[in-house]
C-alpha positions in Angstrom: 8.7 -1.1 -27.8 5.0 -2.9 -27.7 6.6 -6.3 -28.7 9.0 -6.0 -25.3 5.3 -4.4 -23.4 3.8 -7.8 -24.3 7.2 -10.2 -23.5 7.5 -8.9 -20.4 3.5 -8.7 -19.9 3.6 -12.0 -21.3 6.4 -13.1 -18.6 4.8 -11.8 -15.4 1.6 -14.0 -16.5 2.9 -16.7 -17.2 5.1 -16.6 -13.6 1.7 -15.6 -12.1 -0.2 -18.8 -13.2 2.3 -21.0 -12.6 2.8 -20.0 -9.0 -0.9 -19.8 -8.9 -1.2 -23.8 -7.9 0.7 -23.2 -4.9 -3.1 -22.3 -4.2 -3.6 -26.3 -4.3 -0.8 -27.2 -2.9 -1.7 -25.6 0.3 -5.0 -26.6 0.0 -3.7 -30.2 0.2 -1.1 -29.7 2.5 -3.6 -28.1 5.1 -6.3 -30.6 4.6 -4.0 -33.7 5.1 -3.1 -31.6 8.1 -6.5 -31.5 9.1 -6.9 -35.2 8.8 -3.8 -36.5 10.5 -4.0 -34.0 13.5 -8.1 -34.2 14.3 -9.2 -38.0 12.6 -5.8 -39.9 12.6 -4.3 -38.3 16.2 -0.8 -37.8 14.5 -0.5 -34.0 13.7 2.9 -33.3 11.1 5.8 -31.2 12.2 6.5 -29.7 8.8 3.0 -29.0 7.3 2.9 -25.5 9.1 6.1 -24.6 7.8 5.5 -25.8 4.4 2.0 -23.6 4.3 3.8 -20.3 5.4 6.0 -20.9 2.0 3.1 -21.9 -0.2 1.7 -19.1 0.9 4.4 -16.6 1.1 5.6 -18.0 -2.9 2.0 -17.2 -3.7 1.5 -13.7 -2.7 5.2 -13.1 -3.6 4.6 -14.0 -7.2 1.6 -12.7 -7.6 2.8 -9.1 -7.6 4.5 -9.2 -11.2 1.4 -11.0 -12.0 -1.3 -8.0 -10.7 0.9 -5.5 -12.0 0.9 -6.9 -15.4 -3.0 -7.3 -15.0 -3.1 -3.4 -14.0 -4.8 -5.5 -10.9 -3.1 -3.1 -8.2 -4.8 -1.2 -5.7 -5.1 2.7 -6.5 -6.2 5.6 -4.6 -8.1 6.3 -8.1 -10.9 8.4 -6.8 -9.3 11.6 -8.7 -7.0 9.6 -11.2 -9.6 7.9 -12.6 -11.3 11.9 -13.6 -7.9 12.5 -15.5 -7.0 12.3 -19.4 -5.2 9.0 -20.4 -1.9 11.7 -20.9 -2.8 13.4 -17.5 -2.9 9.4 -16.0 0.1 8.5 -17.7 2.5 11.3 -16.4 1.5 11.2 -13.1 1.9 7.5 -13.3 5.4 7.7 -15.1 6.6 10.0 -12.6 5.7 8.2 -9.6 7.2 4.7 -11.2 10.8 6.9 -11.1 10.3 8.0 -7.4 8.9 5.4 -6.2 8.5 2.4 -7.5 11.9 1.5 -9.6 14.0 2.8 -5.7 11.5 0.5 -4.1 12.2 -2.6 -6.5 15.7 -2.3 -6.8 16.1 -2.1 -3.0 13.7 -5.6 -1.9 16.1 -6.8 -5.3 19.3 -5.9 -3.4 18.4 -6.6 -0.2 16.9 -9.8 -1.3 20.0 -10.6 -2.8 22.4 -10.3 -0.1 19.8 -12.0 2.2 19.2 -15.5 -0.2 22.9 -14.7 -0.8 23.7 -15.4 2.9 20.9 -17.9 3.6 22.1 -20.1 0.6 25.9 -19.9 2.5 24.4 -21.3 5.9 22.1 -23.4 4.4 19.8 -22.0 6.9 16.8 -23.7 8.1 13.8 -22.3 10.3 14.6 -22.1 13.9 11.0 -22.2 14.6 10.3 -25.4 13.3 11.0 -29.0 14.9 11.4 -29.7 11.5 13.9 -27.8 10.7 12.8 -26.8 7.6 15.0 -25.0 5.0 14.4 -21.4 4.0 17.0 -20.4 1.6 15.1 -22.0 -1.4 12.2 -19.5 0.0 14.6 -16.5 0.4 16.0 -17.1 -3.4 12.0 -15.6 -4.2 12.4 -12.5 -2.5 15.4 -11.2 -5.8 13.0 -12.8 -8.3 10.1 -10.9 -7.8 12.3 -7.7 -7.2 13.7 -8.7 -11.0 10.8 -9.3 -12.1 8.4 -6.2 -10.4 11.8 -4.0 -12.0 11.3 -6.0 -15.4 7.6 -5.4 -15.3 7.6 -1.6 -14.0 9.8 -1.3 -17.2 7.1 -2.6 -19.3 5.0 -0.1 -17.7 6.8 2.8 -18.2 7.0 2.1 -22.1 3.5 1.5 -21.6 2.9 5.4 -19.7 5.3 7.2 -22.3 3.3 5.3 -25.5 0.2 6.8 -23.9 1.7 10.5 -23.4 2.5 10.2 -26.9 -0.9 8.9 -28.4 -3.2 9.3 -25.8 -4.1 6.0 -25.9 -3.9 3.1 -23.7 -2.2 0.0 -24.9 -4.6 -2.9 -24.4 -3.2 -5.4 -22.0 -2.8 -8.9 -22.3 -6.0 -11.1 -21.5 -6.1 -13.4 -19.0 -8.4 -13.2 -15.9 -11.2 -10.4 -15.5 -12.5 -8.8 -12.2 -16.4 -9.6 -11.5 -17.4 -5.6 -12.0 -16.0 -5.7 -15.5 -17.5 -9.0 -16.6 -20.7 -7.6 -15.2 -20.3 -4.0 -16.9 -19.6 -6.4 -20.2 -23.2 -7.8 -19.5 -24.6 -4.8 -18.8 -23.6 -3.4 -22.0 -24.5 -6.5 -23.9 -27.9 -6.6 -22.8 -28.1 -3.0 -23.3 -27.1 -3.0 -27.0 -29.4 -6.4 -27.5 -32.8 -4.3 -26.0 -32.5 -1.5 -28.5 -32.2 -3.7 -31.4 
């Protein structure tokens, strides 16, 4: 069970960082925008288009990614007063209503959408570019797969911790601000009393 926690953990990182330079990709795409249109007098037609799908990939595929962080937003003003079992039912319950219906409908309806985009080869009809969107709409079942792969991994993750109550650590990669801080804070704490 923890060694397919930390695959699919491993998974939605991996997907998260790699999408995460779509970041400078638009970056570049919108300054050379900039310069064309306001210095050079000769604005693009596809560079709008091509943000909205940087963009778009990026938050897209950055929900696996936050997930797998435990990066979410909560409503944790009573959760976070609960026992570690208390936490983990009420979280393992509400993945099964809510979140694994929710996934496996933007999976299906993703689907039959990049499905029917990919058969039209459809492009944006607000564009003068034309740009095509059925690479864009192929994202839409990915993340679905992978937010269903990774509330999996969560789930395991909720029942170990009924079990033990323990939480599993999570895999390290990026920290918020408050906890490097409260890592500090603690540090200089322990290092003034010795």
């Amino acid at each position: 069970m923890e060694r397919f926690i930390y695959t699919i953990e491993g998974l939605s990182i991996w997907v998260g960082r790699a999408f995460g330079w779509c970041i400078l990709i638009l970056t570049l795409a919108v300054a050379y925008e900039v310069f064309v249109r306001y210095v050079l007098n000769t604005p693009t037609v596809w560079s709008l288009d091509m943000q909205i799908q940087m963009y778009g990939a990026l938050f897209l595929m950055a929900g696996p990614y936050a997930l797998a962080q435990g990066a979410h937003v909560r409503g944790d003003f009573l959760y976070r007063l609960y026992s570690v079992r208390r936490q983990a039912i009420s979280d393992f319950i509400l993945y099964i209503l809510f979140f694994i219906p929710g996934m496996a409908a933007l999976f299906f309806a993703g689907w039959l959408a990049a499905d029917e985009s990919w058969r039209f080869k459809e492009v944006s009809l607000n564009s003068p570019a034309g740009i095509q969107i059925y690479y864009f709409k192929t994202l839409v079942p990915v993340v679905g797969l992978l937010m269903l792969l990774q509330g999996a991994a969560e789930m395991m993750r909720c029942w170990r911790a009924i079990q033990t109550g323990v939480w599993m650590p999570r895999l390290d990669d990026v920290k918020e601000t408050e906890d490097l801080l409260a890592e500090t804070d603690l540090e200089q704490y322990t290092s003034s009393e010795k």
